[in-house]
N, C-alpha and C positions, 0 to 999 in steps of 0.2 A: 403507282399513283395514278387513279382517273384525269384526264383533261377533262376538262370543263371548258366546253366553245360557246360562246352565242354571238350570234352576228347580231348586231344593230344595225337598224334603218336607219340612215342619214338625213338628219335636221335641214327639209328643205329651207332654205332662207331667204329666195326670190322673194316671197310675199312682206316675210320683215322687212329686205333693203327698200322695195315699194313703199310700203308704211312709212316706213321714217324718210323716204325723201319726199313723200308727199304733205305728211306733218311737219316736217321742217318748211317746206316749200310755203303751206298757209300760214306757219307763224311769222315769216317773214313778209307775206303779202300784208297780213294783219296789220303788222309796223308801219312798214309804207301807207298803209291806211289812214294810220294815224296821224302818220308826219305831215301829210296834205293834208287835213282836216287841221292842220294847224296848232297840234297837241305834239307832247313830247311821247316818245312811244314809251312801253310800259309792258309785263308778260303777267302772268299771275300762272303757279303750278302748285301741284300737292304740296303739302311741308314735311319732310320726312321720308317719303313715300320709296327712294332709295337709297338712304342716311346707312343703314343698319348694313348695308352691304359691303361695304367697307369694315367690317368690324376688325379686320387685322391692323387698321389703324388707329383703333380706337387708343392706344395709352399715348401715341405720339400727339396725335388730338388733342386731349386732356394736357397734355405738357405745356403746349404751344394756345387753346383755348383762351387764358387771360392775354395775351398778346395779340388777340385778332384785331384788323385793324378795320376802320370803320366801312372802308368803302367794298369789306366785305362781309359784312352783317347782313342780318335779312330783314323786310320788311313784312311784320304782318299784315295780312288783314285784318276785316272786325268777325272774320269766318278763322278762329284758330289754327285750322285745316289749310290754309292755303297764304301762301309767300305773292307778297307783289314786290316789285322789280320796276321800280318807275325813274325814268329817266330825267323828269326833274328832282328827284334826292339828291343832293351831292353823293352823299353815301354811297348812291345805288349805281352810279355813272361807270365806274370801271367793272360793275358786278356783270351790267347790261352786255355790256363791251365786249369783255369777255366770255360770255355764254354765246354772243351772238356770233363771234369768232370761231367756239368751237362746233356752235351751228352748223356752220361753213365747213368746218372739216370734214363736219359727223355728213354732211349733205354730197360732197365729193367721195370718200369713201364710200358710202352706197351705192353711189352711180357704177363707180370701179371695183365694187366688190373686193374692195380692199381693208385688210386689219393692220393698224400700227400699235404701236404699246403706249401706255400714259404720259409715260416718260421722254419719248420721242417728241409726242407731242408738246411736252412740256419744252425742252429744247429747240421744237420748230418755232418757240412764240419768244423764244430771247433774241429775238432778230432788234433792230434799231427800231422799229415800229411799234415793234407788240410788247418788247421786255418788261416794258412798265404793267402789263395788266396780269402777270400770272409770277410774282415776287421770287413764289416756292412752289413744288411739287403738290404741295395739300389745296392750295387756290386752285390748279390746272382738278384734281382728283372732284375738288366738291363742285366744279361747274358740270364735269360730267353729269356727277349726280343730278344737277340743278336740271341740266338738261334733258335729262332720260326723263326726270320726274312733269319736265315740262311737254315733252313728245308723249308720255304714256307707254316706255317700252325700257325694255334693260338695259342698264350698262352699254353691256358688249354689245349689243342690236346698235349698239352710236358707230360698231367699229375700231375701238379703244379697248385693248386690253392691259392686266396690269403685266407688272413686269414679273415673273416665274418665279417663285417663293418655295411653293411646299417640295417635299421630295418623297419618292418613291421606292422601292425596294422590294423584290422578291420574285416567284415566277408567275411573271405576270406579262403577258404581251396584249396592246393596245393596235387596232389596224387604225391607221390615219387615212382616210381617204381611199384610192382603186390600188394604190401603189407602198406607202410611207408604212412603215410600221416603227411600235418602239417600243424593245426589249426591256422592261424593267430590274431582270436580272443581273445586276452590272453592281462591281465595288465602287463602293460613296456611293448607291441608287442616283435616279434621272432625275430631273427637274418635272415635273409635272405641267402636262400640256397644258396651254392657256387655249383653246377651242375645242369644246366637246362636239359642236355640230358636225364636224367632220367626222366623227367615229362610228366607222364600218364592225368592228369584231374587238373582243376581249376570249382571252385563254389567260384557264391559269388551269394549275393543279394542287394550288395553296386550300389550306382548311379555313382560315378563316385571316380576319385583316385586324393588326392591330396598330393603332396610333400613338406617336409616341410623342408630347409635347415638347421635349427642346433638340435641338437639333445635335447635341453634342452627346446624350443620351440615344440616339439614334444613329449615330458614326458607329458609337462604341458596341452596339447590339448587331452591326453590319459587321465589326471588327471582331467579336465572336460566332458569325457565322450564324447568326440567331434565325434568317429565313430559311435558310436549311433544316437547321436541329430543329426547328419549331413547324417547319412545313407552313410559311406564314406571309404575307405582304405587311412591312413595314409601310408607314404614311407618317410624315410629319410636316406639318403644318409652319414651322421653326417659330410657334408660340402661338399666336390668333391667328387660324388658317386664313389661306383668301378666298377666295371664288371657286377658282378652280382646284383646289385641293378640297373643297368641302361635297364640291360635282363630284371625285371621283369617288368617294367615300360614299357621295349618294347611291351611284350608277354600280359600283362594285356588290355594295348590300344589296340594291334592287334585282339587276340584272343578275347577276351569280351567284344570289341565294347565300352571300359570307355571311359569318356572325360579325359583328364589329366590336372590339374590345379598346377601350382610351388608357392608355398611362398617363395620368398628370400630376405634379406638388399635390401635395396636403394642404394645398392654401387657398384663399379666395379665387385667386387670379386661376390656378390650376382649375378649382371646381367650374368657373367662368368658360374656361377653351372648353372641357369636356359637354358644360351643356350647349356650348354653341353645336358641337357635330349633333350631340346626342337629340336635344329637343328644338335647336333652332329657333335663339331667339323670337326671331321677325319672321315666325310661321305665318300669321294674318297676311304679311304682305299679298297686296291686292294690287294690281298696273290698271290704272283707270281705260276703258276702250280699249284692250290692248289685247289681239284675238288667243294668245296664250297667254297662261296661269304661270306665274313667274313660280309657285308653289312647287308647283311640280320638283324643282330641283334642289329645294329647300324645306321640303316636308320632312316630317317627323324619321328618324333615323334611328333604331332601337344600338344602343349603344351600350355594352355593360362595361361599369366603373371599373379598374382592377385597382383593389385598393390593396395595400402592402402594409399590414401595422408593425411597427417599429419594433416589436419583439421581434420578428423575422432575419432582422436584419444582423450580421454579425460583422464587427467593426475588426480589420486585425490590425 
């Protein structure tokens, strides 16, 4: 079997932790501005503009959606396009509170060039002070959002990753930085890094990458030995990929020249995950001022369907 090497240049980030503590820094001057002028402060960001990137949360969303509670609703403006955030709303007072909270975080990890996970964060705010402002996991998940969309940068550029979801499988080696690497060839596959910036080098000698949408289907293809017999990298997402399972899917077709093949149900929600790798919903996605194209890692990904019809199949 050929190896297949490519080094990657590593995602300098000086200039993003810059950016965003400098846009954090004037949105917070901004307030202070206000509050002496004798007004209550107030933010206004895109609507939407990193909604769609969460999409591994979207059915728990949907569950929990009639439940939302008022003081974290949004306010429109009369510009469709853009959420304001006004500190005299009742409504809007712990929304405020909370964004500006993880302002602060997202503004100290820059300095320290440091990443914590969502959930961490969500845990540092149940303190006696804060608990009241972030109830549940999905309040701490959509300020982020609120907030990238308010700075004009991504997600992760805040610092905040989510917690390792999708898994890996086959012969696949990833270099982490001058030093870390991580063998993908392992029983029950790896968790899937949660930071691409750092990635120096990919080997494989796999033909091509296929995704398997549930995670118990994906045990069971590890348990027959399937990257072997198939000379293949398993990926699975364990239903609505996240971030960084959809990255490597990107980086593996782009960089290593794989085909990418999806197994999912014969159902809506199946064809749903398949077109997330494949076509990328929130291709459009645009980061207002933001010196890189969030696109890039979310662009179009040729993906073929593997569809199984039911004749195939033999029950004993």
């Amino acid at each position: 079997m050929n190896k297949k090497e490519v080094t990657v240049v590593p995602e300098d980030r000086e200039d993003s932790r810059k950016i965003v503590m400098t846009r954090a820094e004037n949105v917070v001057l901004s307030m202070l501005h206000q509050i002496a002028q004798g007004r209550c402060p107030e933010v206004i960001y895109p609507t939407g503009v990193t909604e769609t990137l969460d999409q591994s949360e979207r059915c728990k969303e949907k569950a929990t959606q009639s439940q939302e509670i008022d003081e974290f609703r949004d306010t429109m403006t009369n510009d469709s396009k853009m959420t304001r955030v006004d500190f005299t709303c009742k409504r809007s007072r712990n929304k405020l509170t909370l964004m500006t909270t993880v302002l602060s975080h997202a503004h100290r990890l820059s300095i320290n060039g440091d990443v914590i996970t969502r959930r961490s964060l969500y845990y540092d705010l149940q303190s006696e002070s804060t608990q009241g402002l972030a109830p549940e996991q999905r309040h701490v998940d959509n300020s982020v959002n609120h907030v990238a969309s308010l700075l004009g940068c991504a997600p992760w550029d805040l610092g905040f990753i989510a917690t390792g979801k999708g898994l890996v499988a086959g012969d696949l080696t990833l270099g982490i930085g001058s030093e870390e690497s991580v063998d993908c060839n392992v029983r029950g596959g790896v968790v899937v890094p949660q930071i691409f910036s750092n990635l120096t080098k990919l080997q494989t000698s796999s033909d091509f990458v296929l995704i398997i949408e549930k995670d118990s289907v994906f045990q069971k293809l590890i348990e027959q030995d399937c990257p072997r017999s198939l000379n293949c990298i398993l990926i699975t997402g364990k239903g609505y990929p996240d971030v960084s399972t959809r990255m490597l899917v990107r980086i593996l077709w782009e960089k290593l020249n794989l085909p990418v093949y999806c197994l999912v149900d014969a159902d809506p929600y199946g064809i749903e995950i398949m077109l997330v790798y494949r076509l990328v919903i929130y291709l459009n996605l645009v980061l207002p001022l933001w010196p890189r194209n969030i696109n890039y890692w979310f662009a179009l990904v040729f993906v073929g369907w593997v569809f199984i019809p039911q004749s195939w199949l033999h029950w004993e």
